[in-house]
C-alpha positions as CSV (number, residue, x, y, z in Angstrom):
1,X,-22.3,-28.7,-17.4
2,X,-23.8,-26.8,-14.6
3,X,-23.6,-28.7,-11.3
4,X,-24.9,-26.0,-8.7
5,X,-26.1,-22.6,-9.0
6,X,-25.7,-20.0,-6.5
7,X,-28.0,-17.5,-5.5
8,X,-27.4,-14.4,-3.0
9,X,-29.8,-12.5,-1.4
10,X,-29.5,-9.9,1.5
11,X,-31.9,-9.6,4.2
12,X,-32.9,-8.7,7.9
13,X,-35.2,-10.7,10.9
14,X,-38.2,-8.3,9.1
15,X,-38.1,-9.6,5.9
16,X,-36.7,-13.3,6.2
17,X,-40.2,-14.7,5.7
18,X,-39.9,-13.0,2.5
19,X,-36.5,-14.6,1.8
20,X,-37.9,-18.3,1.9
21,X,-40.6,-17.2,0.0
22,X,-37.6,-16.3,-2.7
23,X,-36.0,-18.9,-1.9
24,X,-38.5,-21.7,-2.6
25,X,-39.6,-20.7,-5.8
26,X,-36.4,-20.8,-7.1
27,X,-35.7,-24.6,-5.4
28,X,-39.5,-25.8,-6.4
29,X,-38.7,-24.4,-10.8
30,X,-35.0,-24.9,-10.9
31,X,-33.6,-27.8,-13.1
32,X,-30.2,-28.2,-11.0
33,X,-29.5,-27.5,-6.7
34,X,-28.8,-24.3,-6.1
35,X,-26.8,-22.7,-3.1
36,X,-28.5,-19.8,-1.3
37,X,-26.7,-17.1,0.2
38,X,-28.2,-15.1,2.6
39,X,-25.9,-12.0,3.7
40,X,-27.4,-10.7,7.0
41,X,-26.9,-8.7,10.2
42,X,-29.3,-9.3,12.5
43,X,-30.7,-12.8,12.4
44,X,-30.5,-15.1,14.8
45,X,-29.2,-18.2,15.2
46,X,-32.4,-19.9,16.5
47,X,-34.2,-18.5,13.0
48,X,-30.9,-19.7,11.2
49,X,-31.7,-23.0,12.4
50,X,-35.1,-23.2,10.7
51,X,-34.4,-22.2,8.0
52,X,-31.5,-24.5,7.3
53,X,-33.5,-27.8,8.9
54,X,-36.5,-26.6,6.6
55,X,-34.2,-26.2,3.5
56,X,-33.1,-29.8,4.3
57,X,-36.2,-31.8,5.0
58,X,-38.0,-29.9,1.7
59,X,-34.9,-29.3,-0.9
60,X,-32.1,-31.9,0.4
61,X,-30.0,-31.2,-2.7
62,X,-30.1,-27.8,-1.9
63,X,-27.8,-25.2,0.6
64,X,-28.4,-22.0,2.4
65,X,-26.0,-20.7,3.7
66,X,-26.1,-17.9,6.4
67,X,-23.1,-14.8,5.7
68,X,-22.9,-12.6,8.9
69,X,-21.2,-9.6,7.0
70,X,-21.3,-7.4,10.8
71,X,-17.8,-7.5,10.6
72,X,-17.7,-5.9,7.3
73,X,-19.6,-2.6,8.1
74,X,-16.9,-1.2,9.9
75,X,-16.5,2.5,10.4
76,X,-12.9,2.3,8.8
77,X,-15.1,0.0,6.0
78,X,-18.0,2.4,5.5
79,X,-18.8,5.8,6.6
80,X,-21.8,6.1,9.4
81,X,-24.3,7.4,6.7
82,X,-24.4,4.4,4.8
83,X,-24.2,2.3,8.2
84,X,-27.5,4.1,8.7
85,X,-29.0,2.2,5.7
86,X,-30.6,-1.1,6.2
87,X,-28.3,-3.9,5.4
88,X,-30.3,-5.4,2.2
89,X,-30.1,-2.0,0.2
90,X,-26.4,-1.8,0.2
91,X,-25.5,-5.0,0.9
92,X,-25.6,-6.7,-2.6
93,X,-22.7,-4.2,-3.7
94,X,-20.6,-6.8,-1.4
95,X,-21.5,-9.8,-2.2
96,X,-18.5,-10.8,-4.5
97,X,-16.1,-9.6,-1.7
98,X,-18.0,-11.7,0.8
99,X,-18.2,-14.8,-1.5
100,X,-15.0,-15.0,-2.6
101,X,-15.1,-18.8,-4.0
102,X,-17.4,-18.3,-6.8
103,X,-17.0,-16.9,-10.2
104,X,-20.8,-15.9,-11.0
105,X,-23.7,-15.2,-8.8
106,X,-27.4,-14.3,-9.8
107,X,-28.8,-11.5,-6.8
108,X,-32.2,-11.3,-6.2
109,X,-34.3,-9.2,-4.1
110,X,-36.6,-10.8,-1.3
111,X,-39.8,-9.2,-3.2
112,X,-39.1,-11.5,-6.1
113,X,-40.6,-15.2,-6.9
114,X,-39.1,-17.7,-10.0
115,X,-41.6,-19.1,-11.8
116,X,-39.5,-21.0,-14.0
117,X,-35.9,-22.7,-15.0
118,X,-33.6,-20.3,-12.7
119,X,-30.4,-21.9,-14.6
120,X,-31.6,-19.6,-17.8
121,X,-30.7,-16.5,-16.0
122,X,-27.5,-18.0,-14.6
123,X,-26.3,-18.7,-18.4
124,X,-26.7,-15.4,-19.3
125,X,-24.1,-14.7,-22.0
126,X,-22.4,-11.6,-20.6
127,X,-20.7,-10.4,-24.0
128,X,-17.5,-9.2,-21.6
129,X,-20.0,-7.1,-18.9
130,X,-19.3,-7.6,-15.0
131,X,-23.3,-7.2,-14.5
132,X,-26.3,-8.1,-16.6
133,X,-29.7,-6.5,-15.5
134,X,-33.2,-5.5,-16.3
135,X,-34.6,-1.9,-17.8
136,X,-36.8,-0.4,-15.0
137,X,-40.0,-0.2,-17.2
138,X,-41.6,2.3,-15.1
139,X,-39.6,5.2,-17.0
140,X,-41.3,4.4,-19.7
141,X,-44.7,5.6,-18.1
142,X,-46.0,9.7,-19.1
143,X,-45.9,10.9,-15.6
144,X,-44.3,8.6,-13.5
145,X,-41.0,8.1,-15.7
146,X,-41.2,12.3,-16.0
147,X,-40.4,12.6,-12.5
148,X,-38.1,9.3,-11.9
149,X,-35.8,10.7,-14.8
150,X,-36.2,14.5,-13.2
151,X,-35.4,12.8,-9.7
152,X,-31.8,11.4,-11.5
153,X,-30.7,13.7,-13.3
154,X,-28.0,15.2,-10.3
155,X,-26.1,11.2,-11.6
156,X,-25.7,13.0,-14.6
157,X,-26.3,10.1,-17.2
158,X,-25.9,9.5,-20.5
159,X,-28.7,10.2,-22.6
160,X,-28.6,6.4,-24.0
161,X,-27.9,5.0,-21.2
162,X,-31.3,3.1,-19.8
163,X,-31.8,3.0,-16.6
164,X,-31.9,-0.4,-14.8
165,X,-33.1,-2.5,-11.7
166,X,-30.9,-3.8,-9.0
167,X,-34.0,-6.0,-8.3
168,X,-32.8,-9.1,-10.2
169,X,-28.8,-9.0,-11.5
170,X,-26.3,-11.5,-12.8
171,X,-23.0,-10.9,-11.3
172,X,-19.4,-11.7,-12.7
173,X,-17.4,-11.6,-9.4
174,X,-14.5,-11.7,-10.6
175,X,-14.5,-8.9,-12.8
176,X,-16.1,-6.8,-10.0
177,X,-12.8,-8.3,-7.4
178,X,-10.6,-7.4,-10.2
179,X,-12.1,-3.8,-10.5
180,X,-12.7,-3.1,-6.9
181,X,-16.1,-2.5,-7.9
182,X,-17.3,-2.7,-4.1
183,X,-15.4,-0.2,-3.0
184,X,-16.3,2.5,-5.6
185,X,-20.1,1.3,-5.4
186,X,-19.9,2.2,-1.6
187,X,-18.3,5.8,-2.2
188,X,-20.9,6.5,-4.7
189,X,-23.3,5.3,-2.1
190,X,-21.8,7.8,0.5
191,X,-21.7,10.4,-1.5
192,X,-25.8,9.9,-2.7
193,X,-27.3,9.2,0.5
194,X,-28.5,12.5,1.5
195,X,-30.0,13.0,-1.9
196,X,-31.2,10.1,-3.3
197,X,-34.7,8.0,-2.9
198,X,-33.0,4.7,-4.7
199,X,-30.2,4.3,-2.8
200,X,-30.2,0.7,-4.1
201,X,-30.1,1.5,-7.3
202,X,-28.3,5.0,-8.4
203,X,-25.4,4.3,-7.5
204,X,-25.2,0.8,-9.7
205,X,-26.6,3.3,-12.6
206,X,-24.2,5.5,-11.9
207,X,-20.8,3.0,-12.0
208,X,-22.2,1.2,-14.9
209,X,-23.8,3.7,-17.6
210,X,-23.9,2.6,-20.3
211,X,-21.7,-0.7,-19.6
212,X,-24.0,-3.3,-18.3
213,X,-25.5,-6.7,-20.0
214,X,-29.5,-5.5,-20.6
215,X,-31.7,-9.0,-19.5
216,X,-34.2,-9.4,-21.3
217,X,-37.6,-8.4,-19.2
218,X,-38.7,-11.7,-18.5
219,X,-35.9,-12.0,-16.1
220,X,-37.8,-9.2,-14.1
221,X,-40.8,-8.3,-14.7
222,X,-42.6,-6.0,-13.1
223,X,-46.7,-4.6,-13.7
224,X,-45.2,-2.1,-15.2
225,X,-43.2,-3.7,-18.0
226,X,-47.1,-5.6,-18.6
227,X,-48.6,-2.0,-18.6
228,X,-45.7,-0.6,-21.0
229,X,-46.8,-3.1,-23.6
230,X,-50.6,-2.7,-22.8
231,X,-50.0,1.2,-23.7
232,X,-47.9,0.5,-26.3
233,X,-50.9,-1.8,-28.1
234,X,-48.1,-4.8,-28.0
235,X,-50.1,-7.5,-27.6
236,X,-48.3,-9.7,-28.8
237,X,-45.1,-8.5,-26.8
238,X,-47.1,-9.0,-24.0
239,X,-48.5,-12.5,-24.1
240,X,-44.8,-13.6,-24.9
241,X,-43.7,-11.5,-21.5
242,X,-46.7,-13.3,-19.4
243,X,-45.7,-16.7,-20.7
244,X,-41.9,-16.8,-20.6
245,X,-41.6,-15.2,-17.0
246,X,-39.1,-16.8,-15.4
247,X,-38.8,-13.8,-12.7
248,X,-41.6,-12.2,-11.3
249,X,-41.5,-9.1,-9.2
250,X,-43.8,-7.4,-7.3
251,X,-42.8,-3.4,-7.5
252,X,-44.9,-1.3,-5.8
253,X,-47.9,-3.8,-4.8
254,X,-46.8,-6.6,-2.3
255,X,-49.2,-9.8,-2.5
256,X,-48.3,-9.9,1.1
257,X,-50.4,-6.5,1.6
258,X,-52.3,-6.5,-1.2
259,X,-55.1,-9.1,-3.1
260,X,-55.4,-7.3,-6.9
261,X,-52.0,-6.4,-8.5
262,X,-53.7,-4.8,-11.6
263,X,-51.3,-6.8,-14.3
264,X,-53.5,-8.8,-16.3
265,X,-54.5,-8.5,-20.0
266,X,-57.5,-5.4,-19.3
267,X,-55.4,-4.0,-16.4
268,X,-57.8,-5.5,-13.9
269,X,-58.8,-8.1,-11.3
270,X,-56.4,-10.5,-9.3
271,X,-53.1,-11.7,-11.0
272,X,-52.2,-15.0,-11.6
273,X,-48.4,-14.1,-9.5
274,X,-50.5,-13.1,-6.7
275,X,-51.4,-17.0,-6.4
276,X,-47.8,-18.4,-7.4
277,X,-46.6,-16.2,-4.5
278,X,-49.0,-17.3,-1.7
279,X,-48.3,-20.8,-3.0
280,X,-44.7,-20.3,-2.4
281,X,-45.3,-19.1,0.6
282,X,-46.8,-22.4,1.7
283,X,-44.2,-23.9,1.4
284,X,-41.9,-22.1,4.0
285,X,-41.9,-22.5,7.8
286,X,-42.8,-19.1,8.1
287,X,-46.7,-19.5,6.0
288,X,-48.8,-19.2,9.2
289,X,-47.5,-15.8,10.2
290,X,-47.8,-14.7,6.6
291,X,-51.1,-15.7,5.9
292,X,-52.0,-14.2,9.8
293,X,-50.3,-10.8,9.0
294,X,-52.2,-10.7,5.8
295,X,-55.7,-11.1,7.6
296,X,-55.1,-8.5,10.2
297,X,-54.3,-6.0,6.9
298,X,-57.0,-7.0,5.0
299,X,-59.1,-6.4,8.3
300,X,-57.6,-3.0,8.7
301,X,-58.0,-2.1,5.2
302,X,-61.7,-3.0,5.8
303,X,-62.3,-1.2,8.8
304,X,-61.7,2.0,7.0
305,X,-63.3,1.2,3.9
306,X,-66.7,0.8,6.2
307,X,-65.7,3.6,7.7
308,X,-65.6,6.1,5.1
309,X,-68.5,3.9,3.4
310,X,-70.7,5.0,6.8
311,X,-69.9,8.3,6.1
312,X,-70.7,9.0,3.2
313,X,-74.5,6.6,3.2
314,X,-74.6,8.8,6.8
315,X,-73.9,11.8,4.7
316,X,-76.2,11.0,1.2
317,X,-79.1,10.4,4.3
318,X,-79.5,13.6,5.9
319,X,-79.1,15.3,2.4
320,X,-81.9,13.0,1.5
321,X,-84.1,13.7,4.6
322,X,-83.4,17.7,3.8
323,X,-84.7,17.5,0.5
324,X,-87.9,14.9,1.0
325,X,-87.3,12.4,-0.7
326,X,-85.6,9.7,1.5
327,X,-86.4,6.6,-0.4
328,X,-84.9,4.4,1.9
329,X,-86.4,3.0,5.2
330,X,-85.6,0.4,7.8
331,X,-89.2,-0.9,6.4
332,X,-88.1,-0.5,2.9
333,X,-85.2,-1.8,3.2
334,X,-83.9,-5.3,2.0
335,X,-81.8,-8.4,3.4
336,X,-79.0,-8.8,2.0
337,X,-75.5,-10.6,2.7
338,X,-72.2,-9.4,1.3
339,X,-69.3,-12.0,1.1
340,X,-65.5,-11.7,1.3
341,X,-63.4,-14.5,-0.4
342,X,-59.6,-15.0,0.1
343,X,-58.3,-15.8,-3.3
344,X,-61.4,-16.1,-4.9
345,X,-63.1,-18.9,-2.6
346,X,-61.6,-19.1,0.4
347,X,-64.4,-17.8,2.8
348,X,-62.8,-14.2,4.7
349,X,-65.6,-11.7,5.9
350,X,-69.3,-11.5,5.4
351,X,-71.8,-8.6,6.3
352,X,-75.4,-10.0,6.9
353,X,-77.8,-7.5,7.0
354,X,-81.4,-7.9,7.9
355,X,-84.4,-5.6,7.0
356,X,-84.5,-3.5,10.5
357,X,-81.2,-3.0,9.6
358,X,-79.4,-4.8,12.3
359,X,-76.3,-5.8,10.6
360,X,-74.4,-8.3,11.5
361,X,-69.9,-8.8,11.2
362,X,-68.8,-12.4,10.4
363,X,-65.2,-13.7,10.2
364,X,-65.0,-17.2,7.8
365,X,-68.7,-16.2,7.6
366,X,-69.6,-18.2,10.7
367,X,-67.9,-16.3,14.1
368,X,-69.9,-13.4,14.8
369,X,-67.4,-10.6,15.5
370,X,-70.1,-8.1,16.0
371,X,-73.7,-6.7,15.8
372,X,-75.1,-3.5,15.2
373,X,-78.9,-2.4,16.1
374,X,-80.7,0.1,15.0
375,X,-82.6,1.8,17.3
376,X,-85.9,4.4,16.5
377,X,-85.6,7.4,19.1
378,X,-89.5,9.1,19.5
């Protein structure tokens, strides 16, 4: 019987808000207290503090435990190219050195939530592997998996062997202790550095072609694993993907960026992870600064969307004035108001515009940010 399960992840003071966004959907679905490791280099002991006092008023069954691993990344350790590297893209290759009291560990990246039963993962049946993981789906794609594959080939891989994430992976430490897999993992690392754009990932590809556990995509699934089946007209492949996740991730898009991650059954509109995630996220100590952060991008993103809109209504006008046939007027024209909704009904941004054309910027569709006139020269 399975008593606690533990859970690494590797992060920085930039993406701890992330971390406890991890974190608590893996406390709020699992069916058994998990400890949480969180191998770091930079984050201090004030922001320690919250996280462990929040981790014990909301999960008190539940650990984290902070792993400075400074100490470790020693020139004599690592060479000054991979030192370059932030700590979370290398730093999972040391995690059974750094833990060395437990057998199995299940990694996961910051940019991952669980939406269900964690302990499913954690029972993987390795079949003798020292590392079970996911197929990176996007390979499967014409163009894009054309020039990932064309990108790799200087790792010189097997033909069979199918390339995986280092997203989401089940760890048997002691095999990788016993095979000093952390020390050939940062060689390979080394000796990639200059050449590679997954410096997380080729070298794990690399020391295990063809010798790793495959996981089963609902362990980490990505849009593109949901697009794979959508091209591949496996419906049903994909309904059983969308309702066994267990691990979601968000590759590419972040819901912390972004509002539509195009993943649901017609490859449109908002997801449902988009939602789990921000709910997540409100349950951390850190959800005010998210959800501010997320504002002041969305604002940005609008800003240049009016902008370029401007242009080109700026643009369709004086070709329409050259030609004659303007057929709209600041008499002609009509009111209209134009509404921005956070999630779908959370009130963001609306545009009121009258018909002189005096348009008018609201934030939460009640403070008046700014108005614009229009003003007839003779």
């Amino acid at each position: 019987m399975i008593h606690k399960i533990p859970v690494c992840l590797c992060c920085d003071e930039n993406n701890l808000r992330y971390a406890c966004v991890t974190i608590a959907s893996v406390a709020y679905t699992s069916s058994v207290p998990v400890d949480f490791y969180l191998l770091h280099t930079t984050i201090s002991r004030g922001l320690q503090k919250v996280v462990v006092a929040w981790i014990q008023r909301s999960f008190p069954t539940y650990t984290v435990t902070f792993v400075d691993v400074t100490a470790s990344l020693t020139p004599t350790r690592t060479k000054q190219q991979i030192q370059s590297l932030p700590f979370h893209v290398f730093g999972r290759s040391l995690a059974s050195e750094l833990l060395p009291e437990l057998d199995r560990i299940i990694y996961l990246d910051t940019d991952v939530i669980a939406l269900d039963d964690i302990i499913k993962l954690y029972q993987t049946d390795m079949e003798g592997y020292s590392t079970a993981a996911v197929h990176e789906y996007w390979l499967e794609d014409r163009e894009w998996g054309e020039k990932i594959r064309s990108h790799i080939a200087y790792l010189r891989l097997p033909s069979e062997h199918r390339y995986f994430s280092s997203a989401v992976l089940v760890m048997d430490c002691r095999q990788w202790r016993q095979q000093r897999i952390a020390e050939r993992l940062l060689l390979l690392c080394d000796a990639y550095i200059g050449i590679t754009q997954y410096p997380a990932q080729d070298p794990l590809n690399k020391l295990f072609a063809n010798n790793y556990k495959e996981l089963d995509a609902v362990y980490n699934a990505t849009d593109r694993a949901f697009l794979d089946c959508l091209r591949r007209g496996k419906t049903d492949e994909l309904l059983r993907l969308k309702n066994g996740l267990v691990v979601r991730r968000f590759a590419g898009n972040k819901p912390w960026n972004q509002v539509y991650l195009y993943s649901d059954l017609e490859n449109k509109g908002c997801s449902d992870q988009f939602n789990d995630w921000w709910f997540f996220a409100s349950l951390t100590p850190f959800c005010q600064s998210l959800e501010n952060d997320f504002l002041e991008k969305q604002m940005a993103d609008f800003r240049k969307y009016e902008s370029s809109r401007t242009c080109v209504i700026g643009a369709q006008s004086a070709m329409d004035d050259s030609l004659g046939s303007c057929t709209t007027t600041a008499r002609g024209a009509r009111a209209c108001k134009i509404s921005y909704r956070l999630l779908g009904f959370l009130p963001l941004f609306r545009i009121e515009c009258d018909r002189r054309l005096k348009r008018k910027y609201r934030l939460f569709n009640k403070l008046t940010l700014m108005t614009i006139k229009r003003k007839e020269m003779d």
